[in-house]
DSSP file (Angstrom, degrees, kcal/mol; ACC not computed):
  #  RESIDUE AA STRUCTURE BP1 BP2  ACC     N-H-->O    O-->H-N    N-H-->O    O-->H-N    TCO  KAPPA ALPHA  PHI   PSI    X-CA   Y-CA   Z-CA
    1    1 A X    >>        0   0    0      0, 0.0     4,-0.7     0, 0.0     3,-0.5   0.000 360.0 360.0 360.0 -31.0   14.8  -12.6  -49.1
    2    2 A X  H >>  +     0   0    0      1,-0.3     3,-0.8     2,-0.2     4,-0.5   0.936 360.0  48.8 -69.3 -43.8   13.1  -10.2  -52.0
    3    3 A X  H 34 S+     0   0    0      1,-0.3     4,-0.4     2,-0.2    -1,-0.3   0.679 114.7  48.3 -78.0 -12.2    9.9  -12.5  -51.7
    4    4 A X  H <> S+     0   0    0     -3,-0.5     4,-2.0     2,-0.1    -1,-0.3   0.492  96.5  75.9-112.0 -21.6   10.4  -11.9  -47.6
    5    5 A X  H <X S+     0   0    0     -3,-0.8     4,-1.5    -4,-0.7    -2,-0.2   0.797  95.0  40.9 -57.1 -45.8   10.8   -8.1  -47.8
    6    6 A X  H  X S+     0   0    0     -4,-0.5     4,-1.7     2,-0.2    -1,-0.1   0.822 109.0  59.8 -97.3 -36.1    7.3   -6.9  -48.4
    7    7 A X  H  > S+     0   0    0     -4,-0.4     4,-3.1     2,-0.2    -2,-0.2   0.826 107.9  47.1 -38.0 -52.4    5.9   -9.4  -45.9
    8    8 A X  H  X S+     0   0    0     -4,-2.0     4,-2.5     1,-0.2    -2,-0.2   0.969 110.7  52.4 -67.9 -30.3    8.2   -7.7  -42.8
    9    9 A X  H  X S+     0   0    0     -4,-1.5     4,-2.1     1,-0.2     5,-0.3   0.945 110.5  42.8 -82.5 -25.5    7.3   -4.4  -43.8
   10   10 A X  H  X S+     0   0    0     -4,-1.7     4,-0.5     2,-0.2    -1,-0.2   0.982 115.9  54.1 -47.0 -51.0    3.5   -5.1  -43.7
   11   11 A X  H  < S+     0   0    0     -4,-3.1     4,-0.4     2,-0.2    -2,-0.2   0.875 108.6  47.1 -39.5 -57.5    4.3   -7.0  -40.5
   12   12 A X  H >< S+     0   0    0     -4,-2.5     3,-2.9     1,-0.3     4,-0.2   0.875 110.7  50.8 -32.2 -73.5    6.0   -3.9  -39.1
   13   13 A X  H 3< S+     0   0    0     -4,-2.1    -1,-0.3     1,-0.3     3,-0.2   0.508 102.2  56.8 -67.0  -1.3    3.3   -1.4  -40.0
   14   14 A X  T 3< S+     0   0    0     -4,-0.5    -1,-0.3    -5,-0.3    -2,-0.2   0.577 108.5  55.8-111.4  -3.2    0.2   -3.6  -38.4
   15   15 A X  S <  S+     0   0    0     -3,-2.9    -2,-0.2    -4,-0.4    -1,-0.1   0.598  91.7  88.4 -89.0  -6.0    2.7   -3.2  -35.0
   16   16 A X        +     0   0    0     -4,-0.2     2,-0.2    -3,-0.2    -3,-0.0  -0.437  60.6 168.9 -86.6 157.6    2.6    0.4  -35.4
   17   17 A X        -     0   0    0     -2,-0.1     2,-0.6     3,-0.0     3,-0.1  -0.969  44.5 -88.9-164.0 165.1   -0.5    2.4  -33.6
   18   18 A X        -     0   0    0     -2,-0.2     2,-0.0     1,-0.1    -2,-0.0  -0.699  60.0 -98.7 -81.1 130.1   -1.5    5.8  -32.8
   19   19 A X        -     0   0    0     -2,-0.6     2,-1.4     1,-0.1    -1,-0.1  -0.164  34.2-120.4 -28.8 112.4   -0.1    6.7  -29.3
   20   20 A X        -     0   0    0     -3,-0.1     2,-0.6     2,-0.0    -1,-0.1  -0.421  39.6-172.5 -77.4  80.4   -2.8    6.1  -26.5
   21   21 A X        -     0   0    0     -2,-1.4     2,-0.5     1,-0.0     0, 0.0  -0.773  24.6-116.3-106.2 146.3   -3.1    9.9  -24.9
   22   22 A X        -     0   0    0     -2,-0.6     2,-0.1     1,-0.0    -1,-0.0  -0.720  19.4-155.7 -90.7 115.9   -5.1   10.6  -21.8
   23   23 A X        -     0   0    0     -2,-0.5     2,-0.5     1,-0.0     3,-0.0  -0.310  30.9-121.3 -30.5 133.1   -8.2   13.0  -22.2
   24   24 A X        -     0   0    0     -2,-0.1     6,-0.1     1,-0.1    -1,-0.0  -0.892  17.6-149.2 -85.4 151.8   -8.7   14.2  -18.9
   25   25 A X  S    S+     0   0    0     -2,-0.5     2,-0.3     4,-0.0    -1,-0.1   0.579  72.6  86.3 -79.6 -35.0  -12.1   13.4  -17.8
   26   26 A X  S  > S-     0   0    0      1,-0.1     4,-1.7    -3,-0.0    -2,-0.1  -0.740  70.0-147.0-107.8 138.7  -12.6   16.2  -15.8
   27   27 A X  H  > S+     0   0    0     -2,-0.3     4,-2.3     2,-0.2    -1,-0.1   0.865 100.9  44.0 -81.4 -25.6  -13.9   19.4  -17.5
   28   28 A X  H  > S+     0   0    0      1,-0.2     4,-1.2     2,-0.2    -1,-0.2   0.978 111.9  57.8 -67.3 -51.9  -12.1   21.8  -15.3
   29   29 A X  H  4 S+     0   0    0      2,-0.2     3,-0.4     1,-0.1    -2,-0.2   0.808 101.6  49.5  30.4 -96.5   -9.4   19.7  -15.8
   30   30 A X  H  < S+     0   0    0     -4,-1.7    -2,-0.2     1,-0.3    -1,-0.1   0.991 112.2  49.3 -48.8 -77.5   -9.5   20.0  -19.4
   31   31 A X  H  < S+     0   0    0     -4,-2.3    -1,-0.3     2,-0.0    -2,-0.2   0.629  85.2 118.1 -47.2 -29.7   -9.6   24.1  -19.1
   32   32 A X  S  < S-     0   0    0     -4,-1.2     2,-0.6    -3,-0.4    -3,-0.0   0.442  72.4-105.5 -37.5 154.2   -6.6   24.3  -16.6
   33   33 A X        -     0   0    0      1,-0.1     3,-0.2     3,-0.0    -1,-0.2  -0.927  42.6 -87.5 -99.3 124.4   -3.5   26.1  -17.7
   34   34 A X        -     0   0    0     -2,-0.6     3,-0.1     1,-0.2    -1,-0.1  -0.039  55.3-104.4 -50.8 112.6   -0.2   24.1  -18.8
   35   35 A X        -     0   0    0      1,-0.1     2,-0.2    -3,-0.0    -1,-0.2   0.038  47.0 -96.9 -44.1 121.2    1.7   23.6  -15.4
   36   36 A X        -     0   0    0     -3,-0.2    -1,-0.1     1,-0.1     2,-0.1  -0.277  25.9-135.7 -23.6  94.9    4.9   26.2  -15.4
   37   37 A X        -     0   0    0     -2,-0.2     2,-0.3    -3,-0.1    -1,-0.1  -0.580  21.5-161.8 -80.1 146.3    8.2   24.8  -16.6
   38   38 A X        -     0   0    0      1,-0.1     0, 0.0    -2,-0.1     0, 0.0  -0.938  26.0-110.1-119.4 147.1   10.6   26.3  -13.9
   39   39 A X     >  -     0   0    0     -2,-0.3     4,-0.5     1,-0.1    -1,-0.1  -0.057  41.9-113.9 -48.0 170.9   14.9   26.2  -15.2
   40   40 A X  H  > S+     0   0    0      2,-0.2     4,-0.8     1,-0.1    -1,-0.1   0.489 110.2  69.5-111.8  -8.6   16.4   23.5  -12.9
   41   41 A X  H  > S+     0   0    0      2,-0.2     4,-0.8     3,-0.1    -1,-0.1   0.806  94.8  50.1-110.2  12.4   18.3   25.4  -11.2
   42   42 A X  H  > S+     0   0    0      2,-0.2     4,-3.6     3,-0.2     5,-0.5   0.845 104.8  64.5 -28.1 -54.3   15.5   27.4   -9.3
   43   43 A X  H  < S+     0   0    0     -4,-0.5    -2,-0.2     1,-0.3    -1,-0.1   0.738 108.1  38.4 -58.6 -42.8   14.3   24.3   -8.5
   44   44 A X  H  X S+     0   0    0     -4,-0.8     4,-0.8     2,-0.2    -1,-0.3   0.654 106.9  57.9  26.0-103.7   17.4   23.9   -6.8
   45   45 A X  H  < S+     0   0    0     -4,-0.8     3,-0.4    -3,-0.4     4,-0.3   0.817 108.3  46.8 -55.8 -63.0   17.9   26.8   -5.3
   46   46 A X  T  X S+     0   0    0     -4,-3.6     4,-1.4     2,-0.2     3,-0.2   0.711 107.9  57.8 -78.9 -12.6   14.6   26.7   -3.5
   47   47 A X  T  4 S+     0   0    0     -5,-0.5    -2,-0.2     1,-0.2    -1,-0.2   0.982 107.0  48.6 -70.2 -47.2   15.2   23.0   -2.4
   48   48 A X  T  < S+     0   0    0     -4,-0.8    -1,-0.2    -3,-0.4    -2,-0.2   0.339 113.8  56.3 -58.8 -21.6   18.6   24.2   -0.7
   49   49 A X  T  4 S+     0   0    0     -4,-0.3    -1,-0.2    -3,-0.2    -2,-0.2   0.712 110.1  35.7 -38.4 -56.0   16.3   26.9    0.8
   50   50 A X  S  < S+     0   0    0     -4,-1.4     2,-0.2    -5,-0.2    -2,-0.2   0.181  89.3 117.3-102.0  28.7   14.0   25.2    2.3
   51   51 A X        -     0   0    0     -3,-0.2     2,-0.2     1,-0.1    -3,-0.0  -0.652  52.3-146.5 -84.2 135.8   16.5   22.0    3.7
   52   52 A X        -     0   0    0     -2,-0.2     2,-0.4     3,-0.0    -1,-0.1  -0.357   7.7-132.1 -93.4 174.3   16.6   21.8    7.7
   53   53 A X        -     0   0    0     -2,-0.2     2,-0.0     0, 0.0     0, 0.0  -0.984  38.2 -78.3-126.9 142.1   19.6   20.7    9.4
   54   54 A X        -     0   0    0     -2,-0.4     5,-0.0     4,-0.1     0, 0.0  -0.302  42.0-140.9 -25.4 103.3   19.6   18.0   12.3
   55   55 A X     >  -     0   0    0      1,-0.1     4,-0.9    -2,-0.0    -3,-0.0  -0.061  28.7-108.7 -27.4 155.6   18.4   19.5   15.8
   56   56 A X  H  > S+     0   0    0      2,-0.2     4,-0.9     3,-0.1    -1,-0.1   0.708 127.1  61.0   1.7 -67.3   20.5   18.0   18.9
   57   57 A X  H  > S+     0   0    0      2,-0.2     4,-1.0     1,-0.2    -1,-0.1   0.566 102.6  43.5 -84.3  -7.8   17.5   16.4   19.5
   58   58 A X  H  > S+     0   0    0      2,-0.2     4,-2.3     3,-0.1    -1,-0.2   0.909 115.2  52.6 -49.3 -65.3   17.7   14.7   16.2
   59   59 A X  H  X S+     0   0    0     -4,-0.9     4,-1.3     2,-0.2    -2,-0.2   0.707 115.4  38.5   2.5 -65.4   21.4   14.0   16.8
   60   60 A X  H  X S+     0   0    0     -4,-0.9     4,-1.3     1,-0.2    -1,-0.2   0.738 115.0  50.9-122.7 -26.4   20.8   12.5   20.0
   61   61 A X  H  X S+     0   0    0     -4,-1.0     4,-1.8     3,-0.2     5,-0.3   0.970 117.3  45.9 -56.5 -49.6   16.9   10.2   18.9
   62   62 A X  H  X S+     0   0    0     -4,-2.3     4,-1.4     2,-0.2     5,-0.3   0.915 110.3  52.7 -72.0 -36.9   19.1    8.7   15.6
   63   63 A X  H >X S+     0   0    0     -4,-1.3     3,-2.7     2,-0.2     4,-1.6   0.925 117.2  41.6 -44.8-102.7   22.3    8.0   18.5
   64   64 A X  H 3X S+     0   0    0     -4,-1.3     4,-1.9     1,-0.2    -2,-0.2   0.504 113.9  51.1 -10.2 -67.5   19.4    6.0   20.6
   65   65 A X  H 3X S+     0   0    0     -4,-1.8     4,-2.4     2,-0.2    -1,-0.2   0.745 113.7  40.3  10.5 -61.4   18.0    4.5   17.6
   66   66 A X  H <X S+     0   0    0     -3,-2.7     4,-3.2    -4,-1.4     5,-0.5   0.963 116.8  53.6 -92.6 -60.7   21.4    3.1   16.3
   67   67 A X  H  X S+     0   0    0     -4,-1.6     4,-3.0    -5,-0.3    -1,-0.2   0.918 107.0  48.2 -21.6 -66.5   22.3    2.1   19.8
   68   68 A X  H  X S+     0   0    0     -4,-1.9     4,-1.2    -5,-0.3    -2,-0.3   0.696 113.6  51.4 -69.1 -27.3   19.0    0.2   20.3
   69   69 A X  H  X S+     0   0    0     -4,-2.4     4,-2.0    -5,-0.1    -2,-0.2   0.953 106.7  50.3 -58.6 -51.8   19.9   -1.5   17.0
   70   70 A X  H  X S+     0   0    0     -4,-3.2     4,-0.5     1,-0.3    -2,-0.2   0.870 109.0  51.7 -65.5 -48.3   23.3   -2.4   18.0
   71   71 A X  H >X S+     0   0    0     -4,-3.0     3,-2.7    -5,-0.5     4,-2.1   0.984 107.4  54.8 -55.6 -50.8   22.1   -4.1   21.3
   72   72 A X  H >X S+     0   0    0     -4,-1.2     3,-2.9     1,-0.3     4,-2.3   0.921 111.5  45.7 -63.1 -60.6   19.4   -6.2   19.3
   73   73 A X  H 3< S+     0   0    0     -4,-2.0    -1,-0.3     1,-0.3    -2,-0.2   0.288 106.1  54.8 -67.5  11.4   22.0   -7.7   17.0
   74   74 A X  H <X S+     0   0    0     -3,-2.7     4,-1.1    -4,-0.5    -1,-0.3   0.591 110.4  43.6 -86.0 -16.7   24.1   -8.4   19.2
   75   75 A X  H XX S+     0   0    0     -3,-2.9     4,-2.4    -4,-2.1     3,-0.6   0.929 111.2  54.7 -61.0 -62.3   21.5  -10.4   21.1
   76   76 A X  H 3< S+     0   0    0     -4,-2.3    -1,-0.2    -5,-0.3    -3,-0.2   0.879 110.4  54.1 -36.3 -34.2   20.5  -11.9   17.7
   77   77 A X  H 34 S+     0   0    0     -5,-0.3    -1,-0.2     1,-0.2    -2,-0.2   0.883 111.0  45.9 -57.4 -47.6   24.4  -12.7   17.8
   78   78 A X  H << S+     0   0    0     -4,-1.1    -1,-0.2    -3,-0.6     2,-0.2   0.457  86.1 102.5 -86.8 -28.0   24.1  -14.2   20.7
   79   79 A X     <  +     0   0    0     -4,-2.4     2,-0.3     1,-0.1    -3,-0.0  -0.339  48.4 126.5 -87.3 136.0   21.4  -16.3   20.6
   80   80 A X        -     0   0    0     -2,-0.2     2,-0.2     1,-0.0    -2,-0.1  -0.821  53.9 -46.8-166.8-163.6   21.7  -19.9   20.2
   81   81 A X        -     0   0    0     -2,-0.3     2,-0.2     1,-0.1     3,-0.1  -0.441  54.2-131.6 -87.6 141.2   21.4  -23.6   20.5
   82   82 A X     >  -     0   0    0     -2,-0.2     4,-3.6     1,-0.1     5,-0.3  -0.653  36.6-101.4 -93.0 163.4   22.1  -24.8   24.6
   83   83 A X  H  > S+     0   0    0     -2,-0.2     4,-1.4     1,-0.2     5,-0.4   0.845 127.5  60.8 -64.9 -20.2   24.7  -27.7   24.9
   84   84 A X  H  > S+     0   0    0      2,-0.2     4,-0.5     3,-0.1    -1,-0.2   0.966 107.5  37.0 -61.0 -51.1   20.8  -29.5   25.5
   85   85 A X  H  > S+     0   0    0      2,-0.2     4,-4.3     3,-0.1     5,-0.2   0.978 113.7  56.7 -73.6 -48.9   19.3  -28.7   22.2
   86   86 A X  H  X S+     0   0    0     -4,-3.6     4,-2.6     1,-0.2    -2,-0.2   0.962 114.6  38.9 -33.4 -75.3   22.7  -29.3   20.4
   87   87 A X  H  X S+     0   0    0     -4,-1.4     4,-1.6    -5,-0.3    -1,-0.2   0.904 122.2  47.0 -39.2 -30.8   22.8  -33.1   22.0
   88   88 A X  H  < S+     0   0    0     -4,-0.5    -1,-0.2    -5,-0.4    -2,-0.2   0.994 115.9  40.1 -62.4 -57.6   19.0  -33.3   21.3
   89   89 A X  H  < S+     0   0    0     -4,-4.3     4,-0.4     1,-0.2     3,-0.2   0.627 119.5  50.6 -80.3 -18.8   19.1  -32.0   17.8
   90   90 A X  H >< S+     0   0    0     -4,-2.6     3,-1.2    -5,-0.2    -1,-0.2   0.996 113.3  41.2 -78.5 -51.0   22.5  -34.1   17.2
   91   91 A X  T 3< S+     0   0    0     -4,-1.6     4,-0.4     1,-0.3    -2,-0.2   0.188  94.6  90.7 -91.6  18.6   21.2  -37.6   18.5
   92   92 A X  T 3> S+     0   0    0     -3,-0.2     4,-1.2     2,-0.2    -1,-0.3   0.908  87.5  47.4 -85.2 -46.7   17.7  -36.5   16.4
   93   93 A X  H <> S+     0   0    0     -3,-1.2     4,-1.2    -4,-0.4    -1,-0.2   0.746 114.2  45.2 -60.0 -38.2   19.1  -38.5   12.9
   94   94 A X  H  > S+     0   0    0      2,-0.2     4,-0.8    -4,-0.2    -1,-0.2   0.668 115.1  53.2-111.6 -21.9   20.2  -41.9   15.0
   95   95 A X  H  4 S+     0   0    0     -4,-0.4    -2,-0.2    -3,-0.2     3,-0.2   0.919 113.8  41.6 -75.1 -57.3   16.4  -41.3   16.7
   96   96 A X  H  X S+     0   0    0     -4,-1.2     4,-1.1     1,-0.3     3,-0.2   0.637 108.4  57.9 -75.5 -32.7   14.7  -41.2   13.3
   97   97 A X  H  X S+     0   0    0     -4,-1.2     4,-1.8     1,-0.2    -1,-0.3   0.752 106.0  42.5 -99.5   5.5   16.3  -43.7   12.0
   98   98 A X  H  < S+     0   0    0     -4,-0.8     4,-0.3    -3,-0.2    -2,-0.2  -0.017 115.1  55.5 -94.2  25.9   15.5  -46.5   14.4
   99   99 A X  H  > S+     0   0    0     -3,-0.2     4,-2.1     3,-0.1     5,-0.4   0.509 114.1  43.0-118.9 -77.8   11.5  -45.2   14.5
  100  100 A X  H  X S+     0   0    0     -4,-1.1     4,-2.5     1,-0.3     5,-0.4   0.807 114.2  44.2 -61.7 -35.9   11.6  -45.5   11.0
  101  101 A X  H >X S+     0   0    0     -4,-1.8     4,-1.9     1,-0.2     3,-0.6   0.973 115.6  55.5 -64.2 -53.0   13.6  -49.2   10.9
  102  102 A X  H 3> S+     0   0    0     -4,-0.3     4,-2.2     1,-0.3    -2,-0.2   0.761 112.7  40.2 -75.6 -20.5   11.0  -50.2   13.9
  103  103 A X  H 3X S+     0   0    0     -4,-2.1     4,-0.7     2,-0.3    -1,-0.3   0.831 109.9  54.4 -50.8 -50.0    8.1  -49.3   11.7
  104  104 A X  H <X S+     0   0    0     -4,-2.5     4,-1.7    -3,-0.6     3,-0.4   0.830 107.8  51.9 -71.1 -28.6    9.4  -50.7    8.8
  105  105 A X  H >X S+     0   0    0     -4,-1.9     3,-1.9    -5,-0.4     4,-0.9   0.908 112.2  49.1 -66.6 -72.3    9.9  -54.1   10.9
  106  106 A X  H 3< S+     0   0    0     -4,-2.2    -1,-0.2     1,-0.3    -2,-0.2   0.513 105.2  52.3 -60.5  -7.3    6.0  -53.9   12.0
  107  107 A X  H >< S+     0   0    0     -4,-0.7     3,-3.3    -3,-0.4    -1,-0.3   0.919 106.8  58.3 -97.3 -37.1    4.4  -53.3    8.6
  108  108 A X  H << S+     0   0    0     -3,-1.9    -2,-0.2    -4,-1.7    -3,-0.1   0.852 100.3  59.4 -78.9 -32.2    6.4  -56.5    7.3
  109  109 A X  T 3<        0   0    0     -4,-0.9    -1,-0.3     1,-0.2    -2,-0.1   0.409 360.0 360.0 -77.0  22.5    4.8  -58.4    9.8
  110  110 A X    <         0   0    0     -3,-3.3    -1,-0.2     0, 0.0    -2,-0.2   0.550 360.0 360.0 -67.3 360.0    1.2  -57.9    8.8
């Protein structure tokens, strides 16, 4: 482990690097003045200012909305196989495998 010590710590240090910080490119940019830290609760405060509340007519588009959902899934619910396709789709395995048996009969008599 002593002969293995000096090896990780080279390892370590050749994973280290100086931190990759973005220049701006643009020279006005550059000159610009350090954005304003504001406390957080101003930040806040004016969010809770400037929050609407739901119209009526908000109220009463999201009611439609939810409505017009509620119909499609119940359709979606609703929607399904006929006693035709069931019988079709059951008797589809016993179909498939007499296609495949009569096939298999006709390639052995080439």
């Amino acid at each position: 482990m002593q002969r293995l010590r000096p090896f990780l710590i080279v390892l370590m240090l050749a994973g280290c690097a100086l931190p990759d910080i973005d220049v701006p490119e643009d020279a006005e940019l550059a000159r610009a003045d350090y954005p304003e830290l504001l406390p957080l609760s101003a930040v806040i405060a004016a969010e809770r200012a400037r929050a609407t509340r739901a119209t009526p007519e908000d109220t009463a588009a999201l009611a439609s909305r939810a409505q017009a959902l509620r119909a499609r899934a119940a359709a979606l619910r609703g929607a399904g196989l006929s006693a035709e396709d069931r019988a079709r789709l059951g008797a589809a395995p016993d179909r498939l495998r007499a296609d495949a048996a009569a096939l298999a009969g006709a390639g052995e008599t080439r």
